[in-house]
C-alpha positions in Angstrom: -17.7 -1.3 -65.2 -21.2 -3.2 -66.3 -24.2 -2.4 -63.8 -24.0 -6.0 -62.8 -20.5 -6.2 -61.9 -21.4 -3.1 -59.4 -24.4 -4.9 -58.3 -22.0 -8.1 -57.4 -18.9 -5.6 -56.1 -21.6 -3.3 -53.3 -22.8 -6.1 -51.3 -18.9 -7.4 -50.9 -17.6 -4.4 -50.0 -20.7 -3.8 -47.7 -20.0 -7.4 -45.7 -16.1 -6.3 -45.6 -17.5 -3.0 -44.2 -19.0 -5.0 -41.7 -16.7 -7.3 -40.8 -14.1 -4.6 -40.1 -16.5 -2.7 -37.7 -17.2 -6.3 -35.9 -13.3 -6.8 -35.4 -13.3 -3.3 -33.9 -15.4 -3.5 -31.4 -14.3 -6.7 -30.2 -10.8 -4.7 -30.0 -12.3 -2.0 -27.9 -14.2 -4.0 -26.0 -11.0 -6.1 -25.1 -9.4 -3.4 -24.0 -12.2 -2.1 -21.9 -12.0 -5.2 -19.8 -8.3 -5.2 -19.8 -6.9 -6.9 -16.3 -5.1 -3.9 -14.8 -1.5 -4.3 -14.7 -0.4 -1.2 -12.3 -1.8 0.1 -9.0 -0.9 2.7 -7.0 -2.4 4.1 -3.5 -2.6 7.0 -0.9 -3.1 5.7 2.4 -3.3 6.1 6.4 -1.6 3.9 8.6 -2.9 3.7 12.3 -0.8 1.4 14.6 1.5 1.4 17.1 5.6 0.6 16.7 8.9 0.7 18.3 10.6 3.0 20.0 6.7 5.0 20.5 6.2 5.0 24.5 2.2 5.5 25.6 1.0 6.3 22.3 -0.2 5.1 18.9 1.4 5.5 15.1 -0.8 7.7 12.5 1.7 7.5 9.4 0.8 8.7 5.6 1.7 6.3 3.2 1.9 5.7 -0.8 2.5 1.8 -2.2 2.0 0.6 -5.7 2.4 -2.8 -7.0 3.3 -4.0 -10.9 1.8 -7.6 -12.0 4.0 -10.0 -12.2 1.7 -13.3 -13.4 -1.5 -13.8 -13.0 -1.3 -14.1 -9.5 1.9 -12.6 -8.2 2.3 -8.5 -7.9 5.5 -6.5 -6.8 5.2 -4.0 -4.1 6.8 -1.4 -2.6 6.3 1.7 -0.3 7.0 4.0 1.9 5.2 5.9 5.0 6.1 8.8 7.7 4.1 9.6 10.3 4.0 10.5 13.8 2.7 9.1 17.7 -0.2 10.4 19.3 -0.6 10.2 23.1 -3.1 7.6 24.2 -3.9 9.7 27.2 -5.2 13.2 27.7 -5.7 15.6 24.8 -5.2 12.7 22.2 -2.5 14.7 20.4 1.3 14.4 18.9 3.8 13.4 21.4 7.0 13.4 20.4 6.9 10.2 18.4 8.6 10.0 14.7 8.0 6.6 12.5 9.3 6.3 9.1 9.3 2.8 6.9 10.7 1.3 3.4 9.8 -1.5 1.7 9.7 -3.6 -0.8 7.9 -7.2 -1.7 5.5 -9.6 -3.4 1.8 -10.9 -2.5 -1.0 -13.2 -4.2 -3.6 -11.1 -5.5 -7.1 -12.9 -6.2 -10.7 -11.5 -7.4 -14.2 -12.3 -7.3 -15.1 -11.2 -10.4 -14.0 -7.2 -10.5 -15.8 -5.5 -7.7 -13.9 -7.3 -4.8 -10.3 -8.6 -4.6 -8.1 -9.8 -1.2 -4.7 -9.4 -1.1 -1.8 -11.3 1.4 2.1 -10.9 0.9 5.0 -10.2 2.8 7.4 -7.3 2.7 11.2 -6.9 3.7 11.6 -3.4 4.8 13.7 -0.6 7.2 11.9 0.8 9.9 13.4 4.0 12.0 11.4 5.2 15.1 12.3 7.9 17.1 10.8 9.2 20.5 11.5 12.4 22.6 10.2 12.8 26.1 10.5 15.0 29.3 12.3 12.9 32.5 12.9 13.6 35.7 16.0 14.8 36.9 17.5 15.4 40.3 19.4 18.2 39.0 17.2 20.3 36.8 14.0 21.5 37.4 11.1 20.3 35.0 13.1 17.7 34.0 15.2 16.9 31.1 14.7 15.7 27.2 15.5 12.1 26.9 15.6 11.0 22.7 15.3 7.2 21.9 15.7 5.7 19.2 15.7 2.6 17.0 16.0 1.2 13.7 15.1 -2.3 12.1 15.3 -4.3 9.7 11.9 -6.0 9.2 9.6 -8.4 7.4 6.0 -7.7 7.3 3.3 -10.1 6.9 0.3 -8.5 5.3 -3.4 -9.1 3.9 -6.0 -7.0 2.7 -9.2 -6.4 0.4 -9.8 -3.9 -1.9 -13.4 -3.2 -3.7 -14.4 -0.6 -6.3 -14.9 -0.3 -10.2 -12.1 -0.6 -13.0 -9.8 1.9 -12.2 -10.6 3.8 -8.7 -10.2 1.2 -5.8 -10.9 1.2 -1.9 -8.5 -1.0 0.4 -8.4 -1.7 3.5 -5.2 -4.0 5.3 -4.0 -5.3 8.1 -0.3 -5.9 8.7 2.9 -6.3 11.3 6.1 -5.7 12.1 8.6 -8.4 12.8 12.1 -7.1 13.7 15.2 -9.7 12.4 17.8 -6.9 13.4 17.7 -3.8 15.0 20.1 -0.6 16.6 18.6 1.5 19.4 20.2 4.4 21.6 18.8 6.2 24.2 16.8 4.1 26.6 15.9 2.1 23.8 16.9 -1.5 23.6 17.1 -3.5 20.8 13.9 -5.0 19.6 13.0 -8.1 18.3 9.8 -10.2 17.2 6.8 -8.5 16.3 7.8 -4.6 17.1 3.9 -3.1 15.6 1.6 -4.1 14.0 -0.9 -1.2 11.6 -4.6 -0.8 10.6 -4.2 0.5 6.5 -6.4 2.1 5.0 -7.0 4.3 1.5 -7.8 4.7 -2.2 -6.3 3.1 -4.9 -5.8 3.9 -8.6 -5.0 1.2 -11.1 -4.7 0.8 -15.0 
């Protein structure tokens, strides 16, 4: 090849070079800034429920949610925890809470840094309480176990702030009984049967 067809050929393959490395970075850069798709959180739940007598609900809890559109998420969950007496030393009582559930909620941002949150869940709520009553017969009383489980829907909302992937959030949500089963002393509840504080970190991709 003549010196002057290289001359010509360089500066094309230079600019094609170029162009390549441009179309690249717009590719990462895209994907950099990617809407996340996925979430999923570790969480505390402080509250109070059904069957829990004189005390309050401290329940562990994991959640995710998958995208649905651009607005609309999936979410499900679960959480155990137990009761802790309202009066005196401020410590477990006896109280066992467990939930399931499963849902949908709007989720909206302002820009990245801050998003809310407000859905509603369908879910299974079983509550359990064991307690010392007195007894004409037996001295120091005897163990009395309650007991109830419900199916419920619970209305939610929340916020969540942080960077791309590792989130804060914070929610607010209740628990509205449309069935229930109780033993025990227990009767069955209905309406709004507790109502939770949530709060925890969130990863999403």
């Amino acid at each position: 090849m003549r010196d002057a067809d290289l001359g010509v050929v360089r500066p094309l393959r230079v600019r094609a070079d170029m162009r390549s490395l441009a179309i690249a970075s717009l590719l990462v850069a895209s994907a950099a800034h990617a809407e996340p798709t996925q979430w999923v959180a570790a969480s505390v739940m402080f509250g109070a429920a059904e069957p829990v007598v004189d005390g309050y609900n401290a329940m562990a809890a994991v959640d995710g949610g998958y995208r649905l559109t651009e607005l609309l998420w999936a979410h499900a969950g679960v959480a155990y925890g137990t009761s802790i007496d309202r009066f005196g030393q401020h410590v477990p009582n006896g109280g066992r809470n467990s939930l399931v559930r499963g849902g949908a909620a709007a989720r909206w941002c302002a820009g990245s840094a801050v998003c809310g949150e407000a859905g509603v869940d369908l879910g299974v709520q079983h509550g359990t309480w064991s307690g010392t009553v007195y007894s004409p017969t037996v001295i120091g009383g005897v163990t009395e176990v309650d007991t109830d489980t419900a199916l419920v829907a619970i209305p939610r909302i929340g916020l969540d702030v942080g960077g791309d992937t590792l989130r804060a959030r914070l929610g607010l949500e209740a628990d509205a009984a449309l069935a229930s089963s109780s033993s025990g002393m227990s009767t069955a509840a209905h309406g709004i049967v507790g109502i939770e504080l949530v709060a925890g970190v969130a990863y999403q991709w």
